[in-house]
C-alpha positions in Angstrom: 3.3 -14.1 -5.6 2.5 -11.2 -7.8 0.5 -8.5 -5.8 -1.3 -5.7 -7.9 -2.7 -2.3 -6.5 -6.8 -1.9 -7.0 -8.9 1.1 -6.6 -11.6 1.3 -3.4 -14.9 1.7 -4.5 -16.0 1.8 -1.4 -19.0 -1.3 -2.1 -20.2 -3.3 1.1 -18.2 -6.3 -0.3 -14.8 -4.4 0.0 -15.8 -2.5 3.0 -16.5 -6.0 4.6 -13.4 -7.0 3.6 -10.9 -4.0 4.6 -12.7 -5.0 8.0 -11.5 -8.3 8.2 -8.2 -7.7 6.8 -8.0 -5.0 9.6 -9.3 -7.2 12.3 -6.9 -9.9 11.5 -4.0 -7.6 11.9 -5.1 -6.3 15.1 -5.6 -9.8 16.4 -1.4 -9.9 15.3 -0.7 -6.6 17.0 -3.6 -5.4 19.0 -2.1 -2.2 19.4 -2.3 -1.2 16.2 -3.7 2.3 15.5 -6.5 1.3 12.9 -9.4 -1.6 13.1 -12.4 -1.9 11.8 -13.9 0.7 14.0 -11.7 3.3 12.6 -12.7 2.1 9.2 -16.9 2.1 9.6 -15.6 5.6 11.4 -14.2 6.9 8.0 -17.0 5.3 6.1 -20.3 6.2 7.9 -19.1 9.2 10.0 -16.4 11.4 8.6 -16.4 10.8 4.7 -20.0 9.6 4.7 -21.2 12.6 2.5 -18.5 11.4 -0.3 -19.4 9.5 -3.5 -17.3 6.9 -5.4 -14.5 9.1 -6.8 -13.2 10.3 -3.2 -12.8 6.8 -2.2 -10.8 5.8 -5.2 -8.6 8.7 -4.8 -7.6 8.3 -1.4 -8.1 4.4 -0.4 -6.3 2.2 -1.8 -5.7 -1.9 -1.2 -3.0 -4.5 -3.0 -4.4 -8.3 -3.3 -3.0 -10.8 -4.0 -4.1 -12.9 -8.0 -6.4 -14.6 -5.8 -8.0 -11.6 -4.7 -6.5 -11.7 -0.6 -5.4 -8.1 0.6 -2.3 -8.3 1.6 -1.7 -4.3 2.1 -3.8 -1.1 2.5 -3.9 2.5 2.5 -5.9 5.6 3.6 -5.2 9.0 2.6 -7.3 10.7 5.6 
């Protein structure tokens, strides 16, 4: 399976999509530290005030060719 790193632009499709990646892992270990609640947190609260170019820099996900994350990170 070849996975490849991709920017965050932070659009409502990925957004919607970090949240279910992060959803399904908690459902795995639900004692995780981040969910989707942290995520809408970081989004709407926190880093609201940021534009496109903050997200790149400090979000980052790997997907699989067919697009599935399989990994994520945040630079908070």
């Amino acid at each position: 399976m070849n996975i490849h790193g991709v920017d965050y632009c932070n659009t409502e499709a990925e957004y919607n999509e970090v949240c279910d990646f992060l959803n399904a892992l908690s459902e795995i270990e639900p004692n995780m530290l981040w969910e989707s609640g942290r995520m809408s947190f970081v989004r709407h609260s926190v880093h609201a005030d940021k534009d496109e170019s903050f997200f790149r820099s400090n979000v980052r996900t790997w997907r699989t060719e067919a697009g599935k994350i399989v990994a994520l990170c945040i630079s908070e």
